[in-house]
Residue frames as qw, qx, qy, qz and C-alpha x, y, z in Angstrom:
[[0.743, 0.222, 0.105, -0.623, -10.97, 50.48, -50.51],
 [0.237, -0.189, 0.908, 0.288, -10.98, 46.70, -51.41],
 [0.257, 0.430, 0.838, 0.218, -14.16, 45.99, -52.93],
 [0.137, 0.280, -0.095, -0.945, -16.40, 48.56, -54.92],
 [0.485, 0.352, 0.789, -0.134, -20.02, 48.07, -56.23],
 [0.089, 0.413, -0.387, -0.820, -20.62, 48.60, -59.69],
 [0.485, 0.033, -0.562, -0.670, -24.15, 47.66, -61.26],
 [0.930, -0.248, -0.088, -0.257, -25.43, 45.55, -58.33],
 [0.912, 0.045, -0.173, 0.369, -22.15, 43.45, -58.33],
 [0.388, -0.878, 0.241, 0.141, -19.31, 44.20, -55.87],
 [0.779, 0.374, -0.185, 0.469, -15.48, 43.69, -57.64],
 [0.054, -0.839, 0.470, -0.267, -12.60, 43.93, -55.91],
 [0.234, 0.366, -0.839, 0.327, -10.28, 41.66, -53.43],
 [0.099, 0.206, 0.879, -0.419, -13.01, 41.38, -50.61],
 [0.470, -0.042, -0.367, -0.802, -16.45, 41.51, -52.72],
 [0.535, -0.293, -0.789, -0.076, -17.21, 37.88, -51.36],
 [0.153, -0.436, -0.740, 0.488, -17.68, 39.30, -47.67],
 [0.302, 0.344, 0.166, -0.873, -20.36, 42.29, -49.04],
 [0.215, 0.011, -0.676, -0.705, -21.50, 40.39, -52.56],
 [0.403, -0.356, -0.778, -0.324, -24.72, 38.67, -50.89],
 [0.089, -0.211, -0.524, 0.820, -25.55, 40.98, -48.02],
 [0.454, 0.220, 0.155, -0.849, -28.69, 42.86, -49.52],
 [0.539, -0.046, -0.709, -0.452, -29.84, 39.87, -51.83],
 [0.321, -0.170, -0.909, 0.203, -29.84, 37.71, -48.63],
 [0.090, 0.401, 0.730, -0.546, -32.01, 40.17, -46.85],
 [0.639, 0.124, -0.192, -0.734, -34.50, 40.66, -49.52],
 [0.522, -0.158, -0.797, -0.259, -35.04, 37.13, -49.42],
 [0.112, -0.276, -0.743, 0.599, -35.73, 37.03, -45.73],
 [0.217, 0.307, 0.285, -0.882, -38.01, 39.77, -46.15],
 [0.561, 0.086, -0.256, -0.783, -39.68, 38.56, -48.75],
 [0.468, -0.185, -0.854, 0.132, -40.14, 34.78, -47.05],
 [0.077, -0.098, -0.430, 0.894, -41.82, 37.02, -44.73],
 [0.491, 0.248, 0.033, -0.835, -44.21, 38.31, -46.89],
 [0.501, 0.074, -0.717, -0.479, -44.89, 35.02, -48.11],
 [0.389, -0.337, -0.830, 0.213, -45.66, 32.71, -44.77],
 [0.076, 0.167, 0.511, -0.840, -47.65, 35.81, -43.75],
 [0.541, -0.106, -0.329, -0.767, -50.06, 35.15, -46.26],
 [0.531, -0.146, 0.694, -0.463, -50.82, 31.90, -44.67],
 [0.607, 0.408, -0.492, -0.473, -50.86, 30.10, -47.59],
 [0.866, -0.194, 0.455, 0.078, -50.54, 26.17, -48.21],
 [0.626, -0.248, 0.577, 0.462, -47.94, 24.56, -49.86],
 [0.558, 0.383, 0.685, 0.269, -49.33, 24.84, -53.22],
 [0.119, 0.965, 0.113, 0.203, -49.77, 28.48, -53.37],
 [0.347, -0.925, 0.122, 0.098, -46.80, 29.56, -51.10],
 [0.716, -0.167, 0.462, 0.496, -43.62, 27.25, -53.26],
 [0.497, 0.545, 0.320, 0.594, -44.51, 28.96, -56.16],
 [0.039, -0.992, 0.070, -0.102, -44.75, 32.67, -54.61],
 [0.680, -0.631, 0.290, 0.234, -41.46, 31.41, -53.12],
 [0.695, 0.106, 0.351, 0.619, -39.95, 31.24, -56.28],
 [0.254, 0.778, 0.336, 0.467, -41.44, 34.24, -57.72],
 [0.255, -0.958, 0.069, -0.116, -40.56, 36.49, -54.72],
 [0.671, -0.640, 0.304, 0.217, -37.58, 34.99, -52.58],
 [0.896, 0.068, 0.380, 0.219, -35.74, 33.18, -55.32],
 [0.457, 0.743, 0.234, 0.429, -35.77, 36.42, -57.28],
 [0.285, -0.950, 0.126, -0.015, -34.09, 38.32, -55.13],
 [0.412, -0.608, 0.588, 0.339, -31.08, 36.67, -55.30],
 [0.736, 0.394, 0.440, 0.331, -31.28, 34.59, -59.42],
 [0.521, 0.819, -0.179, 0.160, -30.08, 37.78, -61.16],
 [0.210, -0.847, 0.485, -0.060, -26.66, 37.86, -58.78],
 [0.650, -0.390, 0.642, 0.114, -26.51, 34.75, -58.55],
 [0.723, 0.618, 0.136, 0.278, -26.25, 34.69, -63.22],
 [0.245, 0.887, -0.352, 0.172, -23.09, 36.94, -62.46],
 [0.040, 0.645, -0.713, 0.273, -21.44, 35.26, -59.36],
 [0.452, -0.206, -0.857, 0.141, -21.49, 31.78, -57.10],
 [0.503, -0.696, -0.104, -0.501, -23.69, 31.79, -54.42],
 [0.092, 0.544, -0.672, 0.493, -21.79, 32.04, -51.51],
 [0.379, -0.160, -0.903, 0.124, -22.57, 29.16, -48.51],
 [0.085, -0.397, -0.656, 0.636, -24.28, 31.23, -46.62],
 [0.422, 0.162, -0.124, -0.884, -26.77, 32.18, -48.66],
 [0.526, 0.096, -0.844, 0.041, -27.12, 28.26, -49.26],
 [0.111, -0.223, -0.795, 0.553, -27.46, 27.66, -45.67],
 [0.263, 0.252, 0.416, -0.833, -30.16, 30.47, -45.98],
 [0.510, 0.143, -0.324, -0.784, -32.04, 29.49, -48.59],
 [0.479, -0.065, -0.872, -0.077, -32.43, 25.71, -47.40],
 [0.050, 0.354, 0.699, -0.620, -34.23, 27.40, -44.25],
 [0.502, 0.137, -0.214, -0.826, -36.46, 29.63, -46.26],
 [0.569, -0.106, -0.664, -0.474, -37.88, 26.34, -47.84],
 [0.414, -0.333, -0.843, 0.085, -38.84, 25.26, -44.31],
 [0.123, 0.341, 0.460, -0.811, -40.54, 28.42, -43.09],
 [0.464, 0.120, -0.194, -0.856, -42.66, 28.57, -46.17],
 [0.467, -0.269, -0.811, -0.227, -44.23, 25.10, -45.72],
 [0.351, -0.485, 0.269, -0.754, -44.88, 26.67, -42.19],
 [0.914, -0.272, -0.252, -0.164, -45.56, 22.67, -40.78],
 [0.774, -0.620, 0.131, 0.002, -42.84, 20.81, -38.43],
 [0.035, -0.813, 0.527, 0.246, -39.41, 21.19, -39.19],
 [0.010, -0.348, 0.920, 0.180, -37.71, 18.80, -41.79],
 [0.666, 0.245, 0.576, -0.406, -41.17, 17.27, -41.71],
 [0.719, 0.625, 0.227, 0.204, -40.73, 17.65, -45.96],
 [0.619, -0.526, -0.014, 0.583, -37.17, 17.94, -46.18],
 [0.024, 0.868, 0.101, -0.486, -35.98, 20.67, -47.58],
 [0.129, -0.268, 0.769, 0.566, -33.53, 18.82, -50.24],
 [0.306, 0.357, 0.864, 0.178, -36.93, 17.16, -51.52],
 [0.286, 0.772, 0.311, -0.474, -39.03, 20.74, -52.21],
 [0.139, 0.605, -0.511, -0.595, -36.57, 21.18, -55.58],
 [0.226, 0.199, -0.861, -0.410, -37.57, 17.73, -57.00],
 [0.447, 0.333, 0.560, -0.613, -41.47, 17.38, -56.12],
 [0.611, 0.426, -0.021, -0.666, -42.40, 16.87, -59.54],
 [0.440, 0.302, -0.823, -0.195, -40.11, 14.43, -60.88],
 [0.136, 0.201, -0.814, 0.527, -40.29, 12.52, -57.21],
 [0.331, 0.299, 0.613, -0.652, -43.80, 13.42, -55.72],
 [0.138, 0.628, 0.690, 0.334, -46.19, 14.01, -59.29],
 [0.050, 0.730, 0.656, -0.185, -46.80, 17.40, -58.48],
 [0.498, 0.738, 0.239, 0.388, -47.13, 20.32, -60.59],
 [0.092, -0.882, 0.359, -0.292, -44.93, 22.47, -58.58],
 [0.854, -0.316, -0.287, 0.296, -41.31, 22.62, -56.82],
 [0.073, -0.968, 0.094, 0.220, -39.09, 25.22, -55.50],
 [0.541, 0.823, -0.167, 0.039, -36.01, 26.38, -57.32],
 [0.707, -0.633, -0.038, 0.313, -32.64, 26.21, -56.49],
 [0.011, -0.957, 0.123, 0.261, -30.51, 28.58, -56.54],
 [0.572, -0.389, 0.610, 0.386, -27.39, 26.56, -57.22],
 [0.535, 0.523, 0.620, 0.237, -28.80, 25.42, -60.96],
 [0.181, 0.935, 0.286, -0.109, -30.25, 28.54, -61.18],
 [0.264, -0.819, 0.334, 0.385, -26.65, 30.18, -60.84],
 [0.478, -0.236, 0.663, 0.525, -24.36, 27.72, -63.28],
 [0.466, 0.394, 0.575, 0.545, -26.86, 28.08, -66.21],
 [0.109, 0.974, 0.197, 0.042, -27.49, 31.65, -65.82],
 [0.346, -0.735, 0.385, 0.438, -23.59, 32.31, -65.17],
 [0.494, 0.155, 0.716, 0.468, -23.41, 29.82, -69.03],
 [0.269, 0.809, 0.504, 0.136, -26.03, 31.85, -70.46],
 [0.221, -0.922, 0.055, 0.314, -24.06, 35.20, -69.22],
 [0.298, -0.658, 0.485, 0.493, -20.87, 34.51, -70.76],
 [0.552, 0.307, 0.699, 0.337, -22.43, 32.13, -74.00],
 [0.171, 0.736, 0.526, 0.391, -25.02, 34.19, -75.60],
 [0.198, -0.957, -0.137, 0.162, -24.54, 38.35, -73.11],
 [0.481, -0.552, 0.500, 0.463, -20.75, 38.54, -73.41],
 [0.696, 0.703, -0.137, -0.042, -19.32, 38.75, -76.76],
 [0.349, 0.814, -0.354, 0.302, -16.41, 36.81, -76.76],
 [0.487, -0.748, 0.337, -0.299, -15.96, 35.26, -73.87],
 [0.940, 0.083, 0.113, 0.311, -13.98, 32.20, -74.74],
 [0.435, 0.716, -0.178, 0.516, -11.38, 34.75, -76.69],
 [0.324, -0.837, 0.077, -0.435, -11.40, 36.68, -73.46],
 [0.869, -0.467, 0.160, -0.023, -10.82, 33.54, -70.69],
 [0.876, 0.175, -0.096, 0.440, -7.95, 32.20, -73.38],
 [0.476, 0.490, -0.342, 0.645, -5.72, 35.69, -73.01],
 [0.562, -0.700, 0.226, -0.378, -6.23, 36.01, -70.01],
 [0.861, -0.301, 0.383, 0.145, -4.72, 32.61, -68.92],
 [0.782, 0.436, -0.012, 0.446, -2.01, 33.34, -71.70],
 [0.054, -0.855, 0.066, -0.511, -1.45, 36.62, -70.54],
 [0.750, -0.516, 0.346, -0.227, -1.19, 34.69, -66.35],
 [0.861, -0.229, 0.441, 0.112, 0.47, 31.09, -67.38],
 [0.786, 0.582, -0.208, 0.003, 1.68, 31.64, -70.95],
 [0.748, 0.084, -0.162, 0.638, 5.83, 30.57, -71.39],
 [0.331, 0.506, 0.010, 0.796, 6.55, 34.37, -71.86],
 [0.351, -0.865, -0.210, -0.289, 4.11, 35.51, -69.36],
 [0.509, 0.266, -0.496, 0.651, 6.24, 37.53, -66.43],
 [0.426, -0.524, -0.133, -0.725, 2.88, 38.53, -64.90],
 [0.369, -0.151, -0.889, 0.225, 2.71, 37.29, -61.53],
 [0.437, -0.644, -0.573, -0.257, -1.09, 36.94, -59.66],
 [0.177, 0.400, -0.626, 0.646, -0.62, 39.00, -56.53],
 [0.488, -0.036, 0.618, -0.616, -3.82, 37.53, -55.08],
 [0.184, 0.029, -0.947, -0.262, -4.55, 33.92, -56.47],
 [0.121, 0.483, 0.713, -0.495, -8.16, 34.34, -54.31],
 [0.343, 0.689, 0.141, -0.623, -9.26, 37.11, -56.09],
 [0.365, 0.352, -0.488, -0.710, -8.64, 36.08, -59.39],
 [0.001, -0.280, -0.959, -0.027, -10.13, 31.89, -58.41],
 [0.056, 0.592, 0.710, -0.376, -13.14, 33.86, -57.14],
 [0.041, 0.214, -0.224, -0.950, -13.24, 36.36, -60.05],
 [0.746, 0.383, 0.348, -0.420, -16.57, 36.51, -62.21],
 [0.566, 0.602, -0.375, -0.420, -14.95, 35.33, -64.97],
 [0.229, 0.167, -0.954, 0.094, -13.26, 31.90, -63.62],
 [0.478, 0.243, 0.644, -0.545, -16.84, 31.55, -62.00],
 [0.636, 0.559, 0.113, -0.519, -18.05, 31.61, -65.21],
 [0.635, 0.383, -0.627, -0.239, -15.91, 29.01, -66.86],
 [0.243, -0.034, 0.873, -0.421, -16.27, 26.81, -63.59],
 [0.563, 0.294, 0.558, -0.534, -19.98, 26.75, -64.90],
 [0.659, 0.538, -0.296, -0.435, -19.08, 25.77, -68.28],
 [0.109, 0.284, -0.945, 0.123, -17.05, 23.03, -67.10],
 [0.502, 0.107, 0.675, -0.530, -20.06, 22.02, -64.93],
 [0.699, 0.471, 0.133, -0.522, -22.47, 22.33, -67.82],
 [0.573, 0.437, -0.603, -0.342, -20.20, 20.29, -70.72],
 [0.084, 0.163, -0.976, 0.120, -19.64, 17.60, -68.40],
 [0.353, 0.284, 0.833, -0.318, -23.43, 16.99, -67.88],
 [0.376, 0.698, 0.506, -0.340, -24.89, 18.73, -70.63],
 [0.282, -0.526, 0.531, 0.601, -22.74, 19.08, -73.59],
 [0.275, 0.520, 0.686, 0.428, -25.29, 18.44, -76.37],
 [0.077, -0.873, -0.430, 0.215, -26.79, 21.61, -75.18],
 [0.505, -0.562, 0.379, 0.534, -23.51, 23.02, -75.35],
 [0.333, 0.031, 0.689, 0.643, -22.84, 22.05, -79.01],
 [0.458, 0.135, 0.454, 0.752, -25.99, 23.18, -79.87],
 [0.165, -0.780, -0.244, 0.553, -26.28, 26.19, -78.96],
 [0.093, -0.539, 0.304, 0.780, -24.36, 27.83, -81.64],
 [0.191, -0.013, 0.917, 0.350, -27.14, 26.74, -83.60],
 [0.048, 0.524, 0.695, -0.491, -29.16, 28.24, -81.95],
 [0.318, 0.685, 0.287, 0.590, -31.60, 30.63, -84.02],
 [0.147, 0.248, -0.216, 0.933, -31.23, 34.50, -82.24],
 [0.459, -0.515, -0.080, -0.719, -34.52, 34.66, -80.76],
 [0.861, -0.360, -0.300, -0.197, -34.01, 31.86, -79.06],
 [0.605, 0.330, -0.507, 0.518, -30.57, 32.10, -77.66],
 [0.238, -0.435, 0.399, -0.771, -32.10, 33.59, -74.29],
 [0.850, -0.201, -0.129, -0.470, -33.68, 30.38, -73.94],
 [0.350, 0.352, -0.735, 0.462, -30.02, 28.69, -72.83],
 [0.131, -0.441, 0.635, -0.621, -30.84, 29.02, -69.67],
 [0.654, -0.195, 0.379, -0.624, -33.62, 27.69, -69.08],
 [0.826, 0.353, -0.440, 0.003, -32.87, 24.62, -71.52],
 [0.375, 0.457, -0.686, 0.425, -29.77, 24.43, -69.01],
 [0.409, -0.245, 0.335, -0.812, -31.77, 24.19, -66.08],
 [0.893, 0.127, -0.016, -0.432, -34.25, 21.23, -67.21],
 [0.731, 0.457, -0.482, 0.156, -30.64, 19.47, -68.17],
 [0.060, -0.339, 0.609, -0.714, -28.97, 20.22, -64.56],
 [0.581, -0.388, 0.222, -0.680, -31.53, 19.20, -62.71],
 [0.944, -0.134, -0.303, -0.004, -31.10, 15.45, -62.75],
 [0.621, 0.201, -0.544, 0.528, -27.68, 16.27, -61.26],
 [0.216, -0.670, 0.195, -0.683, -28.69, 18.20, -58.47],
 [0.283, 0.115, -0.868, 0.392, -28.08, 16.96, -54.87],
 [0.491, -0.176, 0.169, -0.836, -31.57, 16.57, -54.08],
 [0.186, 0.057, 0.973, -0.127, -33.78, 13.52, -52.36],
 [0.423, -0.111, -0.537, -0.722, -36.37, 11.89, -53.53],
 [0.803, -0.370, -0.069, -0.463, -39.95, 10.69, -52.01],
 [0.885, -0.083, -0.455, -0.040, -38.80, 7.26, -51.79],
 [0.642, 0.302, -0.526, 0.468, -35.83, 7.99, -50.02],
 [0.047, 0.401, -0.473, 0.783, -36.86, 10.08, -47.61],
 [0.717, -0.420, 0.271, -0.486, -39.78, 7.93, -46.13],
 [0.879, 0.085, -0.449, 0.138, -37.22, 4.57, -46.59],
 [0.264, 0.371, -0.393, 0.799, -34.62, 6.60, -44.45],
 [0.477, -0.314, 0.308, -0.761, -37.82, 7.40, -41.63],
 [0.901, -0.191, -0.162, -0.355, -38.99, 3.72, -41.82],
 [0.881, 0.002, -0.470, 0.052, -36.01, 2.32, -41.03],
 [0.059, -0.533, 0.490, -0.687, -35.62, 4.05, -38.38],
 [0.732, -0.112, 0.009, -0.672, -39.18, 3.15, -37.19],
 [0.969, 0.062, 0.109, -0.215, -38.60, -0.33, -38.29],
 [0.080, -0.749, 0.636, 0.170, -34.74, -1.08, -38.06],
 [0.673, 0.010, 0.728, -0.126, -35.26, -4.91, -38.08],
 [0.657, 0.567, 0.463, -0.178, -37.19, -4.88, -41.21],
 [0.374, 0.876, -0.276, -0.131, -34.86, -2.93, -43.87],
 [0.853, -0.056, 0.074, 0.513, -31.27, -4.95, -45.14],
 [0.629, 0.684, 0.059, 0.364, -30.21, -1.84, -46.99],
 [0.518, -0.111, -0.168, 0.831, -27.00, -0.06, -45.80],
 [0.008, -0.815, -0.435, 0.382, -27.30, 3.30, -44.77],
 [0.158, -0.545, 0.337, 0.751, -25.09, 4.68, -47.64],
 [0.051, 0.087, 0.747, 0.657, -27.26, 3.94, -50.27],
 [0.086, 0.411, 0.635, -0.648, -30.35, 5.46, -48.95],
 [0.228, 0.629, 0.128, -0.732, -30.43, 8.43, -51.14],
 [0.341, 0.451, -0.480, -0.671, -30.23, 6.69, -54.30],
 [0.611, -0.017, -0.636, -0.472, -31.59, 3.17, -54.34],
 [0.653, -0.285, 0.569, -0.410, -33.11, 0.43, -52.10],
 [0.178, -0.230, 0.957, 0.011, -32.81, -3.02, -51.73],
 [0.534, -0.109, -0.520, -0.658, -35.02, -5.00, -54.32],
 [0.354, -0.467, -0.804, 0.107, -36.59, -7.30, -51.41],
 [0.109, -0.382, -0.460, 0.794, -37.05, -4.21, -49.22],
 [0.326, 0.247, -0.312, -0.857, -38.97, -2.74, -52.59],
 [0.362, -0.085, -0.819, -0.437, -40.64, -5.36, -52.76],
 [0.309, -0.390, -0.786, 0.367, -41.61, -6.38, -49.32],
 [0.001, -0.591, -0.537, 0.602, -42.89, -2.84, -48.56],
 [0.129, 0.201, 0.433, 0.869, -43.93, -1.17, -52.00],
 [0.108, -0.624, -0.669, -0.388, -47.75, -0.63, -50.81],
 [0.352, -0.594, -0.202, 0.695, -46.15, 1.22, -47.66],
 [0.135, -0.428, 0.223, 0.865, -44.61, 3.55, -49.79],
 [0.064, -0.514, -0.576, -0.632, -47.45, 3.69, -52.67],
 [0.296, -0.798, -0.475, -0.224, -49.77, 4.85, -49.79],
 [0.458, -0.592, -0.065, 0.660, -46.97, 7.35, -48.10],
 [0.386, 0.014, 0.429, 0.816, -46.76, 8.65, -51.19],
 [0.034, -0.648, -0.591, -0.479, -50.23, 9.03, -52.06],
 [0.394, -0.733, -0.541, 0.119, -50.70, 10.77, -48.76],
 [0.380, -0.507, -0.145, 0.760, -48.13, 13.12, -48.88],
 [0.196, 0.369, 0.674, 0.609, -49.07, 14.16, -51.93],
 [0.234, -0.741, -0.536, -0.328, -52.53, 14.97, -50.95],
 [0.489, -0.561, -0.323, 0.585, -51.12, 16.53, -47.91],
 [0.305, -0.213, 0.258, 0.892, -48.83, 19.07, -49.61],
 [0.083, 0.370, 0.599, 0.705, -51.79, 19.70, -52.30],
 [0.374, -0.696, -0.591, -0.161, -53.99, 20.47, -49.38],
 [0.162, -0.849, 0.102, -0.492, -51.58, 23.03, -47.55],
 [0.723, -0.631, 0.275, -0.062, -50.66, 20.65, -44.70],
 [0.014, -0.690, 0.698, -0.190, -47.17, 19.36, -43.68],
 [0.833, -0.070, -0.528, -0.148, -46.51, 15.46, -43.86],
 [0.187, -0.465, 0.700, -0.509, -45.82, 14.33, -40.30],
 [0.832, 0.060, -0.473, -0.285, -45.69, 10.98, -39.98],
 [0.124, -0.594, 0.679, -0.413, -45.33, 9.28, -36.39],
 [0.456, 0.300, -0.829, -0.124, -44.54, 6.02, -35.70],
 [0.766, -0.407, -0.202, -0.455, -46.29, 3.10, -33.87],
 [0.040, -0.598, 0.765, -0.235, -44.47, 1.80, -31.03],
 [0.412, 0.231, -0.880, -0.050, -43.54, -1.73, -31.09],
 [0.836, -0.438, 0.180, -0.278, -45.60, -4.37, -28.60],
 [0.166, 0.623, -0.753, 0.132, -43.72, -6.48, -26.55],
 [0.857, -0.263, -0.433, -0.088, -44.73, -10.43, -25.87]]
């Protein structure tokens, strides 16, 4: 027996090929029950958090989410808009409010994982600093004669997952960090979600602008100077200039789209030739 399941969570040597097997299909199944309501956008991102997302946010506060849950959860977000594939990509549904104005966006799981895996080992765990140190005395000290007999299973352990996400979290979010132990006791279950709101500027997600610059200059190669490596994070200030009312009124429209249920899909006018 290499892996063994014990509270929901599998531990052993090979836990990573069983740990997201039933989360992943409850999410399917419950992306299921969500684009069968026939909902629009506005009703069907939030059920999408409330159903799908949950199926896999408590596992994923104990362990990493594995890539292929990843891979599956970046389809989910494009069966629940039910409209043309990539039409609203699927990096941009996590950052619709900052990006688009609108009161909803789906979750992601990633976030979701590092400050619930901080929250798990800050404020649930008693101790867990104390813990991580003998341990790695215990493994690397001088004296130590202990030797790892599977260097996988202890990188992928929950407990080096869980200072991987404190690393994550001090290097972007290390006021939070500090004060935390400051926190009063009722509130200390709020971490997470504090972490979350903090995380989220880092996340590897696109914004409006980028993704209808990136479709126009396809459309309109001629017309754009900017390089394509700098797509996702700024544009050229003549190109921002020269076409801001484009993209005020692409904006406005997806907008309304998305608020109205429908899928932007935006197709291009073909060039005349003298």
């Amino acid at each position: 027996m290499r892996a063994v399941l014990l509270l929901g969570v599998y531990l052993g040597p090979e836990a990573g090929a069983h740990q997201w097997i039933r989360a992943m299909s409850n999410m399917k199944n419950a992306c299921d029950r969500v684009t069968g309501l026939g909902l629009g956008s506005a009703a069907s991102i939030p059920l999408f958090n409330s159903l799908c997302i949950s199926c896999g946010a408590w596992l994923a506060s104990v362990v990493e989410p594995s890539p292929e849950v990843l891979k599956l959860e970046y389809k989910l977000r494009q069966l629940i808009l039910r409209g043309p594939w990539q039409a609203v990509p699927s990096r941009l549904l996590p950052n619709l409010i900052s990006s688009v104005g609108l009161p909803f966006e789906a979750l992601d799981l990633t976030i979701i994982s590092i400050a619930g895996r901080v929250r798990n080992a800050l404020v649930t765990t008693e101790g867990f600093n104390t813990i991580y140190s003998n341990l790695c005395k215990f493994i690397q000290g001088p004296d130590s004669t202990f030797v790892v007999p599977n260097p996988d299973w202890l990188s992928n352990s929950i407990i080096m997952g869980s200072k991987r996400a404190i690393d994550t979290v001090t290097n972007h979010a290390s006021d939070i960090i500090v004060e935390f132990t400051a926190f009063e006791p009722a509130n200390l279950f709020n971490l997470q979600s504090k972490l979350y709101k903090a995380l989220h500027p880092h996340g590897k997600f696109l914004t409006l602008d980028s993704v209808l610059f990136t479709r126009m200059s396809t459309w309109l190669p001629n017309c754009f100077t900017s390089s394509r490596s700098v797509l996702d994070t700024t544009l050229h200030a003549a190109d921002c200039i020269r076409f801001s009312k484009a993209i005020q009124t692409l904006h406005h429209l997806c907008r309304n789209e998305m608020e109205h249920g429908r899928a932007l899909h935006i197709v291009p006018v073909p060039q005349r030739h003298s």
